[in-house]
C-alpha positions in Angstrom: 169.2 108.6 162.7 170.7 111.6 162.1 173.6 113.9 160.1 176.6 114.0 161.2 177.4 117.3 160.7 175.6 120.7 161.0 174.4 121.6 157.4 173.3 124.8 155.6 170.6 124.6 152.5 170.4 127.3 150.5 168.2 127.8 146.8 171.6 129.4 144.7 170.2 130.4 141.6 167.6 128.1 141.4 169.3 125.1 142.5 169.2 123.8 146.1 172.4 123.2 147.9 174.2 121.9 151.2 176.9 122.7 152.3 178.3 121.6 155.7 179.2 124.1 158.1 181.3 125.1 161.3 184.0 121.8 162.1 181.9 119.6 159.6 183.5 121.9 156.6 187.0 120.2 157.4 185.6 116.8 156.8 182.8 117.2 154.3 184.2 119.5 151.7 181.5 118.7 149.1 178.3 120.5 148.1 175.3 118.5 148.1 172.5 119.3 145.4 168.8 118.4 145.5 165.5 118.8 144.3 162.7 120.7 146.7 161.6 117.0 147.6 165.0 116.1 148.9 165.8 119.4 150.4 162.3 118.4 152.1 163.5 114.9 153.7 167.1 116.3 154.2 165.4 119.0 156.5 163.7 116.1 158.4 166.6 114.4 158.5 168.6 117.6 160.3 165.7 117.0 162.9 166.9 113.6 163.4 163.8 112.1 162.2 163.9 108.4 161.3 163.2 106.7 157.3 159.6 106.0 158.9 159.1 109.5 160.6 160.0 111.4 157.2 157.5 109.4 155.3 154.6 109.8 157.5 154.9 113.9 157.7 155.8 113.7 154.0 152.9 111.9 153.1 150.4 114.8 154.6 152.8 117.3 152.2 153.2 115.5 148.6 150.6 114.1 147.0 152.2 111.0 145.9 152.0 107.3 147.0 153.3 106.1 150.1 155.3 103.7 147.9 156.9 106.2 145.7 158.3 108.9 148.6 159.6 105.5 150.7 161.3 105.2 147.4 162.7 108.7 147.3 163.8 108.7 150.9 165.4 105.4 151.0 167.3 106.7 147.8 168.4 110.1 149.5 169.3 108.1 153.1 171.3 105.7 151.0 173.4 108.3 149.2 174.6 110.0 152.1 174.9 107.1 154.2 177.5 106.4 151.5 179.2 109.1 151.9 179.4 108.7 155.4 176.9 111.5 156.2 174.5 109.6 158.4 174.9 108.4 162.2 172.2 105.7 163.0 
């Protein structure tokens, strides 16, 4: 699994943001804001880490239950699956 286009994440002003860049800015006008969790499995998934993957170097990061982050990754994975960000 993996993005389909090349993304930058930046903090602006306290908020975390990404914004595709180079051809995927012609097809994936939209900015994409996050928390520092999400900006956390968005970076895995950039390294074309799988649901799984995320959640097992995540859980050595967070201190939170193995239920919850699945939770939170599922969540992100499914939004930008939706928005056709996601190559399996």
């Amino acid at each position: 699994m993996k993005l389909k286009y090349e993304f930058a994440v930046r903090d602006v002003c306290g908020s975390i943001a990404a914004l595709a860049i180079g051809e995927g800015a012609k097809y994936y006008p939209n900015v994409i804001s996050m928390n520092e969790t999400g900006k956390d499995i968005f970076t895995c998934l950039q390294q074309g880490m799988d649901e799984d993957a995320i959640v097992k170097k995540m859980l050595t990061e967070y201190e939170v239950s193995e239920e919850q982050l699945r939770s939170e990754v599922k969540a992100l994975v499914e939004k930008l699956r939706a928005e056709g960000l996601i190559i399996d």
